[in-house]
N, C-alpha and C positions, 0 to 999 in steps of 0.2 A: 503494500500500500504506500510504497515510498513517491514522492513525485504526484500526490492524488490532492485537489485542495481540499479545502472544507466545504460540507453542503453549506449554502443558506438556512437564515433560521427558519425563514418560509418553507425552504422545503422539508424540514422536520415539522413544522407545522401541520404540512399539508398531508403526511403520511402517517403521523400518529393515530389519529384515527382507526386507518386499516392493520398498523401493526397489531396496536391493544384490543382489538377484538379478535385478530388472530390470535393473537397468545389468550383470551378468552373462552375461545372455543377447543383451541387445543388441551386447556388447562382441565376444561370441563371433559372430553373423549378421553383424556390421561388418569382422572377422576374415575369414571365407567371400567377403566381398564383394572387400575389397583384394587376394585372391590372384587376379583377374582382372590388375590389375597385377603382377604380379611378387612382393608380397610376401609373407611365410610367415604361414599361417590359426596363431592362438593355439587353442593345447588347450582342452580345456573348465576342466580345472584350473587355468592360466593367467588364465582370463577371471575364472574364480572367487577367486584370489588378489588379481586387479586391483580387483575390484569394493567391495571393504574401503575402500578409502581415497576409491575414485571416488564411493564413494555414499554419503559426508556429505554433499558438498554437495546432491548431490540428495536427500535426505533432506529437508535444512532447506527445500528449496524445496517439496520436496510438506507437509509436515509446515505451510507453512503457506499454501499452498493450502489445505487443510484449514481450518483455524482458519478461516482467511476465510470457508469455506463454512457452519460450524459459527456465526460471526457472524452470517451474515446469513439462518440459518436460525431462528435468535434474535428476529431483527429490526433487527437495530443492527448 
């Protein structure tokens, strides 16, 4: 990721939205999965409370995914 700039803060704006309900809904199918072992499936409200905090970082990671694609759609 050497040589990549920074996104704009618009565009982590504009993406967060689709991350945190990503990591939302994964959180919630991940939930479904572990009550095979024993433990308790999270609500969908739960998943949706969780996913605030969980999906900055993945935010920032798609956020510049992007840019990089957005670079080297540019040419550079």
């Amino acid at each position: 990721m050497t040589g990549q700039k920074r996104p704009p803060l618009r565009l982590y704006l504009l993406l967060y939205p689709f991350t945190a309900l990503a990591v939302a809904v994964n959180l919630f199918m991940l939930s479904l999965m572990w009550q095979a072992v024993g433990l308790p499936v999270l609500s969908p409200m739960a998943a949706l409370l969780l996913c605030v905090p969980l999906g900055l970082p993945v935010n920032i990671w798609v956020a510049r995914w992007v840019q990089g694609l957005m670079d080297e759609a540019d040419g550079g």
